[in-house]
N, C-alpha and C positions, 0 to 999 in steps of 0.2 A: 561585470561580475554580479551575481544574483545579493541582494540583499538578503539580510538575516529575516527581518519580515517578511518578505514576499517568500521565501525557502519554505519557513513556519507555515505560512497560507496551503506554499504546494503539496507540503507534508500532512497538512489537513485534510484536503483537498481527497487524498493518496487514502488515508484512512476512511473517509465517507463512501468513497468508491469501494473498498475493502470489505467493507459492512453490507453494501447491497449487495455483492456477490457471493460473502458467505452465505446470503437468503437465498439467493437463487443456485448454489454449488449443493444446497440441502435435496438429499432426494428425496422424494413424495412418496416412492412404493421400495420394493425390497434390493433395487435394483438401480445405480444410477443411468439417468441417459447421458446420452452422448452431448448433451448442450448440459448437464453438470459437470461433467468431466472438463469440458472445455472453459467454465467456471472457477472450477478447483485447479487449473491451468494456469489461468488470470489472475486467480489469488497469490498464487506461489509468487508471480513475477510482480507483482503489486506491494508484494512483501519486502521482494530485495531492494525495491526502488527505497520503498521505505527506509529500509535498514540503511542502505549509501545515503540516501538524502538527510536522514538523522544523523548520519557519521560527517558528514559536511557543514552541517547545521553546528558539529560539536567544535570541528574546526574553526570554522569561521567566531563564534561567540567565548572561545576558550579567553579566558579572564589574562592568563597566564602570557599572550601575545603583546 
């Protein structure tokens, strides 16, 4: 089973990756290309890991167990 720290690390990890791709999902001219699209792709699915990985995160450290 994944530890609470190391979970935190991946979730970290998850949000730094998040960040370079929002810079590069940004388009340059009026028009995204095809390699933003495929960016703004990776973000969406970068998100939900996110979002399940913090809801595991929430599980595992609940006070209340």
């Amino acid at each position: 089973m994944l530890q609470n720290s190391q979970l935190r690390k991946d979730i970290a990890a998850l949000y730094e990756m998040k960040k370079r791709l929002t810079k590069t999902a940004e388009p340059d001219g009026d028009t995204a290309t095809e390699f933003e699209l495929e960016a703004l792709k990776a973000e969406a699915a970068i998100d939900k890991a996110i979002k399940a990985l913090e809801a595991l995160d929430d599980l595992i450290y609940d006070p209340a167990r």
